[in-house]
N, C-alpha and C positions, 0 to 999 in steps of 0.2 A: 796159756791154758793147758790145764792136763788131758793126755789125751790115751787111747786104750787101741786095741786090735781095731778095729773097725771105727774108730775117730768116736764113738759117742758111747760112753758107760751103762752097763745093764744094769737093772736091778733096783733103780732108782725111783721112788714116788716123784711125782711132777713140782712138788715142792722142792727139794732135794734136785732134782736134774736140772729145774728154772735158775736155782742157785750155784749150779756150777759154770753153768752154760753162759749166763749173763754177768756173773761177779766174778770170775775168774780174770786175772789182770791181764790182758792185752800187750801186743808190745807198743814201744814208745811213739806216742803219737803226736800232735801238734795240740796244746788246747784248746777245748772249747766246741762249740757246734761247727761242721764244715759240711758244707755242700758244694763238693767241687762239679766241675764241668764234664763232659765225655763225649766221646761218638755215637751222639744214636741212633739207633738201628729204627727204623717204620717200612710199615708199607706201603708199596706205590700203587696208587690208587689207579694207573695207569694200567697195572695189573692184573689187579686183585678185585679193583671196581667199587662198590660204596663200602667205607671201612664200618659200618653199621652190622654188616653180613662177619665182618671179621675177627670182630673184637669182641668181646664179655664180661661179665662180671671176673672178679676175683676168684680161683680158683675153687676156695673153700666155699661159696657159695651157689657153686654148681654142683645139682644132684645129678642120679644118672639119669633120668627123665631128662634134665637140661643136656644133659651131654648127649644124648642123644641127639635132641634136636640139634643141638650146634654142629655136632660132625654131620648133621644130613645137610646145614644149609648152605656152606662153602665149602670146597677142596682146603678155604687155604685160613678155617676160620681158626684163632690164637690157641683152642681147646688143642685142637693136635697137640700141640706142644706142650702147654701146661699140663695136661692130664693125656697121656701117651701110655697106652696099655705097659710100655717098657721105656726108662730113663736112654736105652739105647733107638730108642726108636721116635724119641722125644729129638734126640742130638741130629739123626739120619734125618729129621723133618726140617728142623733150622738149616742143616748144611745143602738140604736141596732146592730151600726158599730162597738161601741168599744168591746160588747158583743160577738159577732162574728168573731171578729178579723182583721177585713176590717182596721180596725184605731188601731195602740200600741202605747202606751206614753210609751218618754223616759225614763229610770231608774234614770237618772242625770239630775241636772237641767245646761244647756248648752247654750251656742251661735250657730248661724248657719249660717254659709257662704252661700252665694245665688250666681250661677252665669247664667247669659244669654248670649249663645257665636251665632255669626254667622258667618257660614264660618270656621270657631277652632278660631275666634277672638272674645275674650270678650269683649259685646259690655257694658253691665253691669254687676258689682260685689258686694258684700255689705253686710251685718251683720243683719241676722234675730235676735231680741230679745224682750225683754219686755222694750218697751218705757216709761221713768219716765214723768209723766202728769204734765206736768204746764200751770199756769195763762198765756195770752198771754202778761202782764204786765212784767212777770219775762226776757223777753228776750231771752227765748231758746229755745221752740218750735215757729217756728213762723209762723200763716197761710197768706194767702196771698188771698184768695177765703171765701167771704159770703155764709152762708148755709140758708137752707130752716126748717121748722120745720117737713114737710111731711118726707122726706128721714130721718133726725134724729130721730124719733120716729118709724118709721120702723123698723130699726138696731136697737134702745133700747129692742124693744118686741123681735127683734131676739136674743142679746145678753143676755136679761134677762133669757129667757125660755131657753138657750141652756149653764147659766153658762160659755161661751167661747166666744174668740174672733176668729171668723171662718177662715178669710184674713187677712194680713200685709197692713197698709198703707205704703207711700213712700215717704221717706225722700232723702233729698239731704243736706250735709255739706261741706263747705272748709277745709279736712285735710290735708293728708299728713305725719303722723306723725305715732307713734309704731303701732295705728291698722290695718294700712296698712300695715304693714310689717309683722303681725299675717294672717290678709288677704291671701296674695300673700304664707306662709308657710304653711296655711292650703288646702290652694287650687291646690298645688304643691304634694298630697297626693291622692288615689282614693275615689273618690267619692263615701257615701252613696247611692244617687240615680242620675241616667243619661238617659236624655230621650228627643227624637226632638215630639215636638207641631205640631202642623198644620199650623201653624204660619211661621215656617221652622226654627225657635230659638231650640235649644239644652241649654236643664235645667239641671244643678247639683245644688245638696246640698251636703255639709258637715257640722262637726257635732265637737264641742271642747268643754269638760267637764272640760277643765285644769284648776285649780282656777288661775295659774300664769297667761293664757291668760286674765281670765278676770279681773284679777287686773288691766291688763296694758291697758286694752282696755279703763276701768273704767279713769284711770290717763287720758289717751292721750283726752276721749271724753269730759272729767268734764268741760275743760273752752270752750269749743265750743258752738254754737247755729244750728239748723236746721231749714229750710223754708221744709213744707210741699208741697210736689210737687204732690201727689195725694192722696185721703183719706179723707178730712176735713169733710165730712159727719160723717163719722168714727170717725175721732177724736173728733169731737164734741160729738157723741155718748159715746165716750168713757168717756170725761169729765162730760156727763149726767150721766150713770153707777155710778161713783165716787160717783158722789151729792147725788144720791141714797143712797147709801151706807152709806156715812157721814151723811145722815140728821137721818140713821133708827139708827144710835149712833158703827154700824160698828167699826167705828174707823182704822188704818191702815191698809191696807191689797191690797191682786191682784189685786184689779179694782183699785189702784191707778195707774196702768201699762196698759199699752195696744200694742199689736200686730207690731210690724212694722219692715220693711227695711229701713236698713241707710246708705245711698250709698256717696263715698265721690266722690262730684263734681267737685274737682281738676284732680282725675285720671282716672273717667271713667264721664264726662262730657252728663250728658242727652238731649234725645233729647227734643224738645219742639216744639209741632205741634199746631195746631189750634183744636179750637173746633167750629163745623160749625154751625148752625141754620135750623131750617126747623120749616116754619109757616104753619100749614096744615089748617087753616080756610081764610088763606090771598091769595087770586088768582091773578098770577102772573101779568097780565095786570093793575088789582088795584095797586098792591107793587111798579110797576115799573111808571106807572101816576104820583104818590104822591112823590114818591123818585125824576123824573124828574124836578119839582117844586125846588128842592135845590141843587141836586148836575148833574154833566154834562154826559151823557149815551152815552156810546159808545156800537156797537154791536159786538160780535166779533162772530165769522164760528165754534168752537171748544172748547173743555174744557182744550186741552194741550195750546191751542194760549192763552186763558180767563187764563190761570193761571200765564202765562208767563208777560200776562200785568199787572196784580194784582200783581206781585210781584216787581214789577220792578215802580209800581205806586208813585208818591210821595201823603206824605198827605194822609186821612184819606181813603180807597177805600175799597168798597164792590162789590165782585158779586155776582147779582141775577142769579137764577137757578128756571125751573120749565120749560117754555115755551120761550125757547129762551137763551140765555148767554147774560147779559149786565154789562157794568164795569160800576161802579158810582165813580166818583173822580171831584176834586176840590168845594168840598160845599162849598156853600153860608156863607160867614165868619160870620156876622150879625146872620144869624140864628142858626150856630153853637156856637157861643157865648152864644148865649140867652138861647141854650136848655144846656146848659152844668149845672150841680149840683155844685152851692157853698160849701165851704169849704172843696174843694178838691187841691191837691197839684198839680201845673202844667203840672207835668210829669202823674199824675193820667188820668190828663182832656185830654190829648194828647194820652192814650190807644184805640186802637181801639174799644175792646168790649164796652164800654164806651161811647163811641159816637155811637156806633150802638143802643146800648139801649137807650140811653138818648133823640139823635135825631130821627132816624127811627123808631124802636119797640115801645119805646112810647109816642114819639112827632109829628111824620108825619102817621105811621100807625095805631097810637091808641087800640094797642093791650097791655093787662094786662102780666107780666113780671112773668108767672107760667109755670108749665110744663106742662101744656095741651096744652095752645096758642103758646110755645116756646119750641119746638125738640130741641135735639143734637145729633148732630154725631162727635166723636173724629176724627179727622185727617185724612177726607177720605172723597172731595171734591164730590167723581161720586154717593158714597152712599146717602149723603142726597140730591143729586139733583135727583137723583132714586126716593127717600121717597117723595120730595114734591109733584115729577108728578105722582104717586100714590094717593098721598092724593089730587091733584088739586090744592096743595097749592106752596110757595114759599121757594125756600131756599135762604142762606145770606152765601155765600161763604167768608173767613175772614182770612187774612196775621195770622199768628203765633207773640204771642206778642216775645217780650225779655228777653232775660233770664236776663240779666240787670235792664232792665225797673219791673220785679216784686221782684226783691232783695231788689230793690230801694224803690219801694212802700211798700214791707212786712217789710224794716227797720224802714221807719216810721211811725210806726203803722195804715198804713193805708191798706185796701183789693183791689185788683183788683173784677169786676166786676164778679160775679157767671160765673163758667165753662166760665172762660178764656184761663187756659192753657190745655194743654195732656200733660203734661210730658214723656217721656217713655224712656227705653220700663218698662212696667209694670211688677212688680212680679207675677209670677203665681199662680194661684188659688188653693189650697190644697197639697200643696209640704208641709206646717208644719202650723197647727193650737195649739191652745194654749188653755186650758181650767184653770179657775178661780179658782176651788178647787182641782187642781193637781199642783201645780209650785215649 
């Protein structure tokens, strides 16, 4: 992978960066999918006390109202780490947990069973390990989502300064096969640790040092592929890490691996929610004027009515939020044509996020396509219509793509548009971290 002063190239649109970042050729690696074993690193509950206090969402979906509350509710909860006012003071926090005792690494290097139950029903199940890093050329990791260079170099200075990969991204594969059935036998065992979130999910982990298991996991995942369903910042971070490494002459070693959950999408089917918008410099009356011009405005009394008709909408349909609920549907074909981006595949030009960008965010309201001018809120329509009438701005309420429609698109090498999907539910934040010179 080519690499610049500072590991990661300036100057580059996300389309452009996603493709250097991910299709750059790797060095020689084994083929096929690998999920090998490692030392993992948790907390001892002996210490630290219910791991519900200590653990979180996903980094990216803690605002600073969450961070807040998490740094007031433990000394020792995973936030420090993952979001550390400084990458050095993120590293100074791991090296004083493991000294203390807050954090023990495993004695073996192992797999680890992950499960998310609701209700005593597992709603996801799935195999923490160290993810083999490939080219998106090679066919077996496959993203699906453009990255940014801000949030990848974030995570690099966190991963560099802390040696460790802190969180699991999330995969989704078609099995079926022996590691399911390793799955289902280890999970039929008690569990290392078991704890309900606030979330109202109940997390276990377990733990399998067996070399037989991981032969056979090795066999069953080798010819398979996985679409990443959350993490691509991560992973891109990750495959930065790599470059690092190979270019200082490294040569083979743990940052060819990185952190992840691989969940097989045959038997525990994820969810797939939307990820919504919020334009806090766009005031609702403007958004809705300009959008009026191409597509047709309906008002509707409610947010339960407003969602009931967006789903049920044919064709491409947004609601506005902020000052009022209004559905937009049947745009202007003529103008949806013209705003759509060449050399994209049919099924691409036909995604919603896609036409939201293409046409409204930066053909009708003229606003630059960054995270300042363009919020997210994963899967939680009342939240970012909350956030824009706070900020006086708008939000863009948006249908949930297809789990179909991004298979399709990540098979042929092409991305869905930045924070299209939510996958979920998400693995949890510091149930087993991973460090680089312990594995």
């Amino acid at each position: 992978m080519p690499t610049v002063d500072d590991d990661l190239p300036s100057g580059l649109d996300p389309e452009a960066f996603s493709a250097w970042i991910f299709g750059a050729p790797g060095p020689a690696a084994p083929a096929g999918l690998e999920l090998a074993p490692f030392r993992g690193v948790r907390f001892a509950p002996e210490v630290v006390g219910d791991l519900a206090t200590v653990t979180s969402p996903p980094y990216d979906l803690i605002d600073d109202e969450a961070v807040a509350r998490l740094m007031a509710s433990d000394g020792h909860n995973i936030v420090r780490l993952i979001l550390p006012p400084t990458a050095s003071e993120g590293a100074a926090t791991l090296q004083r947990w493991l000294a203390d005792g807050a954090l023990i690494v495993d004695s073996e290097p192992a797999l680890y069973v992950y499960e998310a139950a609701s209700d005593g029903t597992p709603v996801q199940r799935g195999l923490i390990g160290a993810l083999g890093l490939r080219a998106e050329a090679d066919g077996v990791v496959l993203p699906h989502e453009n990255v940014y260079p801000g949030p990848v170099r974030n995570r690099l200075d966190l991963m560099a300064a802390t040696h460790a990969n802190p969180e699991p991204i999330f995969l989704v594969y078609e099995g079926g096969g022996d590691a399911a059935q390793i799955i289902d036998e280890i999970a039929g065992t008690p569990p290392l640790v078991e704890f309900r979130s606030d979330d109202g999910l109940v997390h276990r982990l377990w733990r399998t040092s067996d070399p037989g298991h991981h032969a056979r996991v090795a066999a069953d995942l080798g010819p398979r592929r996985a679409l990443i369903a959350d993490g691509h910042h991560r992973y891109a971070t990750y495959r930065a890490l790599q470059a690092r490494h190979h270019t200082a002459g490294d040569g083979h070693g743990p940052w060819d691996y990185g952190l992840a959950l691989l969940v097989d999408s045959t038997r525990y089917p994820p969810h797939l929610g939307a990820i919504h918008r919020v334009l806090p410099a766009l005031p609702p009356d403007t958004a809705l004027a300009r959008a009026a011009e191409i597509f047709e405005v309906t008002h509707l009394p409610d947010l339960p009515a407003a969602m009931e008709a967006l789903a049920t909408a044919e064709g491409p349909a947004f609601l506005l939020g902020g000052a009022g609920l209004h559905l937009l549907t049947a745009a202007d074909p003529r103008r949806l044509l013209d705003a759509m981006p060449v050399g994209h595949s049919e099924r691409w030009r036909g995604l919603g996020t896609a036409i939201l960008d293409a046409l409204l965010i930066e053909g009708v309201w003229n606003l630059p396509e960054n995270e300042r001018s363009v919020e997210v809120v994963h899967d939680d329509p009342a939240a970012a219509i909350e956030r824009a009438r706070r900020t006086g701005g708008t939000a863009v309420i948006l249908n949930p793509l297809k789990v179909e429609d991004v298979l399709a698109v990540a098979g042929q090498g092409e991305r869905v548009p930045r924070k299209s999907t939510s996958f979920g539910p998400k693995p949890r934040t510091g149930l087993v971290l991973r460090l680089l010179d312990r594995t």
